[in-house]
C-alpha positions as CSV (number, residue, x, y, z in Angstrom):
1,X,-3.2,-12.5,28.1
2,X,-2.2,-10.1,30.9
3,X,-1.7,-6.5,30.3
4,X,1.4,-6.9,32.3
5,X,2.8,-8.6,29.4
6,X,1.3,-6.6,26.7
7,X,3.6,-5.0,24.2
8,X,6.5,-8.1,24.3
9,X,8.3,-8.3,20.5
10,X,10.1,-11.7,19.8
11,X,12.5,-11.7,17.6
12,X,14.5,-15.2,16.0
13,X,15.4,-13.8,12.3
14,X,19.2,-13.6,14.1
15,X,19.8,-13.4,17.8
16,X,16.6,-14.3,19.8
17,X,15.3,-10.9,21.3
18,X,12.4,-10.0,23.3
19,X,11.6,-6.2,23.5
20,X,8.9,-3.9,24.9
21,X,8.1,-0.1,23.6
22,X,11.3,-0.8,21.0
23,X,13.3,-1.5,24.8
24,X,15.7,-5.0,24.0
25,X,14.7,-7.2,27.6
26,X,17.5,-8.9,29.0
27,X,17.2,-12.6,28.2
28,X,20.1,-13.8,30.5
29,X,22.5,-17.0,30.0
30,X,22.5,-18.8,26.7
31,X,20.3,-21.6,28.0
32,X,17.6,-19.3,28.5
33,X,17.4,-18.1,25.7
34,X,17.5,-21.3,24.0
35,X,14.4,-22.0,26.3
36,X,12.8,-18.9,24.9
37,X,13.4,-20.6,21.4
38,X,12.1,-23.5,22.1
39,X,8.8,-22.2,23.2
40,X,8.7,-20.0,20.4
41,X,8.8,-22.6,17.4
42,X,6.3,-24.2,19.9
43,X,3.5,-21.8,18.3
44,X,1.5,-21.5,21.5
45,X,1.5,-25.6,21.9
46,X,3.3,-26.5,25.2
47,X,6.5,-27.8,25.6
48,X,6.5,-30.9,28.4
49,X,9.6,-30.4,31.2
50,X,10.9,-34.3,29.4
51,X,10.8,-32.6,26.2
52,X,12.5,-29.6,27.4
53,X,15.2,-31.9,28.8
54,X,15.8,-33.9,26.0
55,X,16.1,-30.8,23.5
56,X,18.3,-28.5,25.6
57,X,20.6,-31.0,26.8
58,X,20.6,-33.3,23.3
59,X,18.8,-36.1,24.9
60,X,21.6,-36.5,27.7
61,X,19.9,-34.0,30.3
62,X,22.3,-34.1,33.4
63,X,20.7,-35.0,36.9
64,X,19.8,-31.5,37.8
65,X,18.1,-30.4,34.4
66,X,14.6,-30.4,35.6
67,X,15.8,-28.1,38.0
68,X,17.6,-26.2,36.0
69,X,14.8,-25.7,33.3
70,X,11.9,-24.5,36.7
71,X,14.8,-22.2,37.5
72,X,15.0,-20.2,33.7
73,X,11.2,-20.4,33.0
74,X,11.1,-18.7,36.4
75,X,13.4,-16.3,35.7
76,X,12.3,-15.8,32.1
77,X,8.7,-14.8,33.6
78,X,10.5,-11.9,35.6
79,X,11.4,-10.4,32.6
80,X,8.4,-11.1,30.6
81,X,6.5,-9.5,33.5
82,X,6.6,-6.4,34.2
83,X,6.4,-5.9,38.0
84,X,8.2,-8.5,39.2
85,X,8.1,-12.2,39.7
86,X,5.1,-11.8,42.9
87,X,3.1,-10.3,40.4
88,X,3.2,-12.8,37.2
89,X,0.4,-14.5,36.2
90,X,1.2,-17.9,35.4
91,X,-2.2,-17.9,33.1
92,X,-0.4,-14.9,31.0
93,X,2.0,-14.5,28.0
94,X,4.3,-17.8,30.0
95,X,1.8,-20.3,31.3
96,X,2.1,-23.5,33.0
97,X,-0.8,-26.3,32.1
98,X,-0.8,-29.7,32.9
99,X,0.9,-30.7,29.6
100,X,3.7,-28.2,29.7
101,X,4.9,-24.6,29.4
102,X,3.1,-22.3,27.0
103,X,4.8,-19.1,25.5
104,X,1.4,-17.1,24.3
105,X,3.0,-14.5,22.2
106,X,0.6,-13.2,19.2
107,X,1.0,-13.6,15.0
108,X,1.9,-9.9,14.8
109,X,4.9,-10.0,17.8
110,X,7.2,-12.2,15.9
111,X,9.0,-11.4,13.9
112,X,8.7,-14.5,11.5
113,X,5.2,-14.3,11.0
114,X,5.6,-10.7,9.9
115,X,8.0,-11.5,7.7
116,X,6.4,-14.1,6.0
117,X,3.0,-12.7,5.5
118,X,5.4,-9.3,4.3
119,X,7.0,-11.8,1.3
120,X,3.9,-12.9,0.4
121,X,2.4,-9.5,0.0
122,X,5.0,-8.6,-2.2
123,X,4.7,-11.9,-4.1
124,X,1.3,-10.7,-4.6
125,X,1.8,-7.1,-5.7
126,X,4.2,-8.7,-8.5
127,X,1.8,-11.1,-9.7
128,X,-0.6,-7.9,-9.7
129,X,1.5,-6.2,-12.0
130,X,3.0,-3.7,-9.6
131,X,6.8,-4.6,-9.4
132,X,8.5,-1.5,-8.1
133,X,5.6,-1.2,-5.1
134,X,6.5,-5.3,-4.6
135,X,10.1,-4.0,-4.8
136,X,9.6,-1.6,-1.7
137,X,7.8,-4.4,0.3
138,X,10.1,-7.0,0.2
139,X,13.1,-4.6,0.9
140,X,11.9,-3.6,4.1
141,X,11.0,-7.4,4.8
142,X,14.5,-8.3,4.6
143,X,15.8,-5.7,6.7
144,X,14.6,-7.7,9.3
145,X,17.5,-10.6,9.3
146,X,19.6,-9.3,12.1
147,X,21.6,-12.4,11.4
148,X,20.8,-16.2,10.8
149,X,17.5,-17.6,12.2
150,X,17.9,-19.1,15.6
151,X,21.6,-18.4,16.0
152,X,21.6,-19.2,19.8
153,X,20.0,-23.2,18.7
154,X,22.1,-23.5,15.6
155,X,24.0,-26.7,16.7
156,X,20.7,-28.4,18.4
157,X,18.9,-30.8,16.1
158,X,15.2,-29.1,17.6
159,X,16.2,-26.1,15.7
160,X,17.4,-27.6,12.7
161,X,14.2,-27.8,10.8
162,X,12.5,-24.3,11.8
163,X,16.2,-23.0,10.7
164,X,16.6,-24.5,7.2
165,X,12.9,-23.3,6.4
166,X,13.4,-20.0,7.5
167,X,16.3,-19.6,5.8
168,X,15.1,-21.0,2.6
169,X,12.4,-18.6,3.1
170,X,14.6,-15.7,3.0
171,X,16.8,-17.1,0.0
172,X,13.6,-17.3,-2.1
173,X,12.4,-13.8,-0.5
174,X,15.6,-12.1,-2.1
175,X,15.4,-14.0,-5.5
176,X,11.6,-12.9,-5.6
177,X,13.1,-9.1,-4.9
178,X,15.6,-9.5,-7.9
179,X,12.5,-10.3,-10.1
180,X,11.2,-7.0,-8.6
181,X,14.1,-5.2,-9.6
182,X,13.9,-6.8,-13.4
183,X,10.2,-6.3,-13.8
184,X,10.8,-2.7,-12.7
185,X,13.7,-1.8,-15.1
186,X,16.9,-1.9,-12.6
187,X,18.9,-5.1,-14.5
188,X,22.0,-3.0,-12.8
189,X,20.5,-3.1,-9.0
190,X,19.6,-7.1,-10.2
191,X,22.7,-7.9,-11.0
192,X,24.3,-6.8,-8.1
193,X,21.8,-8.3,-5.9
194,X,22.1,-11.4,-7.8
195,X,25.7,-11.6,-7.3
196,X,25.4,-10.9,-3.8
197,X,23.0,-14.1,-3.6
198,X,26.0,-16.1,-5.8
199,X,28.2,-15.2,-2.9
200,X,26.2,-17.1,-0.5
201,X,24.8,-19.8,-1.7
202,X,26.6,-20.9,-5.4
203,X,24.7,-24.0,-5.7
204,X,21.6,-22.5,-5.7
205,X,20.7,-22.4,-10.0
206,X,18.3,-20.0,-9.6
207,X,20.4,-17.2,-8.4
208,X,22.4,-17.8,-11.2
209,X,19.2,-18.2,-13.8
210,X,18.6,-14.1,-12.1
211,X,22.4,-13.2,-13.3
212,X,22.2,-14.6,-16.3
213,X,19.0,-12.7,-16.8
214,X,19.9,-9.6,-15.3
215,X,23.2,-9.1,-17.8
216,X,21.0,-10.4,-21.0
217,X,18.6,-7.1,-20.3
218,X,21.6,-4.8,-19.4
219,X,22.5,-5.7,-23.3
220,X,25.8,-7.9,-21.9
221,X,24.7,-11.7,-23.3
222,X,28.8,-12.7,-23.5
223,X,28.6,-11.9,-19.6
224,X,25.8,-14.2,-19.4
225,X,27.2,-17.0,-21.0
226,X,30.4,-16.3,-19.1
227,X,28.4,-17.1,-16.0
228,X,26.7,-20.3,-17.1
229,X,30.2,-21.3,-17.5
230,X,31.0,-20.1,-13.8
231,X,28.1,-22.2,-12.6
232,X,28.7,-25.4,-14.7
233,X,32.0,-25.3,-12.9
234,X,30.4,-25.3,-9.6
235,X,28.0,-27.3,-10.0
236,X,31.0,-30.3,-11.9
237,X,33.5,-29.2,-8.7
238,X,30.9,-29.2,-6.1
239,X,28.1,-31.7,-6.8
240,X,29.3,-34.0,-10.1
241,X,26.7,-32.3,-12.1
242,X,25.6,-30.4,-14.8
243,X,23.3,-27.0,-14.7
244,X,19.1,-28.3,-15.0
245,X,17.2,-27.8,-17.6
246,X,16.1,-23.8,-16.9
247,X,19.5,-22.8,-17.0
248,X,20.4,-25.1,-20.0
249,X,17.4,-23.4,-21.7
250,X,18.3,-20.1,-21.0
251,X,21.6,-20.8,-22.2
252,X,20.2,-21.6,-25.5
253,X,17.9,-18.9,-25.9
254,X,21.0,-16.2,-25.1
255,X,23.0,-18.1,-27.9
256,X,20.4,-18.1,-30.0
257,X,18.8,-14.2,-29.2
258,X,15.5,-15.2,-28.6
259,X,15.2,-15.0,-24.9
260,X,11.1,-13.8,-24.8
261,X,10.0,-11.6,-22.6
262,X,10.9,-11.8,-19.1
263,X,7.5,-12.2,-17.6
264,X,7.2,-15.4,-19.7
265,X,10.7,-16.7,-18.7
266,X,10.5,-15.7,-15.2
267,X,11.4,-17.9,-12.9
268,X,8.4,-19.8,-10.9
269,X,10.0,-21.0,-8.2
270,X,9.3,-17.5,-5.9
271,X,5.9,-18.6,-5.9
272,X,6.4,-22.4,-4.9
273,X,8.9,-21.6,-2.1
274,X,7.2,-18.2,-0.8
């Protein structure tokens, strides 16, 4: 990679960014950037100018897109670059090869690698029996959602897919931190958290199995039940069905006090979608 290029940051957990030395570059029109996005969910594979054309313009590129897309990964190189466009190295961080356009950027400058090799060092510090350090970890993971992933591709179907992992990613990142927060002995930052979660995303049972969980242990079970009732609603209202199984079970065990310990019960999805 050139040194010219050394020290570039991408960013896609919210607003696309590229930065150097903490600096924010500027990335221009929202095409371009949605050219930067492109070649970023690439992974260092390149992008072919028909493929580029289809994906910007939803397969109906107009006559002058080929143009168009020469004209921003030009421009895109000048601020990649650090001394200017006569000075780029097309061989560098933004390469043109017989197949395509390659965006070399590495693991550790972007921002979605980081953040999920960060979960799943707290995942690990949990299952090693150290929840408030796992706690700590996965706090300052999420601090790095500026917004939703891919913002400036959120209504082109390219995106879709990279998006709707991500963001699953970062749902089951902030459950995982609520188990932190039991495991640690803060049901009262859990249920807050939780509730949060609820907020956004009230279909999602598991959030709801971490309420439900997080009252129970802060010695409120009527609350609990009162929030299976909430999400039975929901769940009627919005879907036509009733809570799964897990929650049906926890249900039961509240009713019946004999919820076990919460290492037993915990919830295993974190694992399976971390």
């Amino acid at each position: 990679m050139s040194t010219q290029a050394a020290g570039v940051r991408f960013s896609l957990l919210g607003p696309v960014m590229a930065t150097r030395e903490g600096v924010a570059l500027d990335l221009g029109p929202r095409q371009r950037r949605v050219l930067l996005i492109r070649l970023l969910i690439a992974q260092g594979r390149p992008v072919s100018l028909d493929r580029f054309c289809h994906d910007l313009w939803e397969g109906h590129p107009p006559v002058r897109a080929a143009t168009s897309v020469h004209a921003h990964i030009s421009r895109l190189r000048r601020v990649l670059y650090s001394s200017g466009p006569s000075k780029a190295d097309p061989d560098g961080i933004l390469a043109t090869t017989p197949y395509g356009y390659v965006l070399h950027a590495a693991d550790e400058d972007r921002d979605t690698v980081r953040f999920e090799r960060t979960v799943t060092t707290g995942r690990d510090l949990l299952d090693a029996g150290r929840p408030e350090r796992a706690a700590e970890v996965l706090a300052a993971a999420l601090t790095a959602w500026r917004g939703d992933a891919l913002i400036d591709a959120a209504a082109l179907p390219f995106a879709a897919r990279e998006s709707a992992r991500l963001t699953e990613l970062r749902h089951a990142a902030r459950e995982l931190y609520v188990r932190t927060l039991l495991m640690s002995g803060r049901p009262d930052q859990a249920v807050h958290t939780a509730q949060n979660l609820i907020a956004e995303e009230p279909l999602r049972e598991s959030a709801w199995d971490l309420l439900m969980r997080s009252l129970w242990l802060l010695g409120r079970p009527a609350e609990a039940m009162q929030q299976y009732d909430r999400v039975s609603h929901v769940l009627r209202v919005e879907l036509g069905v009733e809570p799964g199984p897990s929650l049906r079970g926890l249900r039961r065990s509240i009713q019946q006090h004999d919820v076990p310990r919460l290492e037993v019960l915990a919830p295993s999805f974190a694992r399976a979608a971390c």
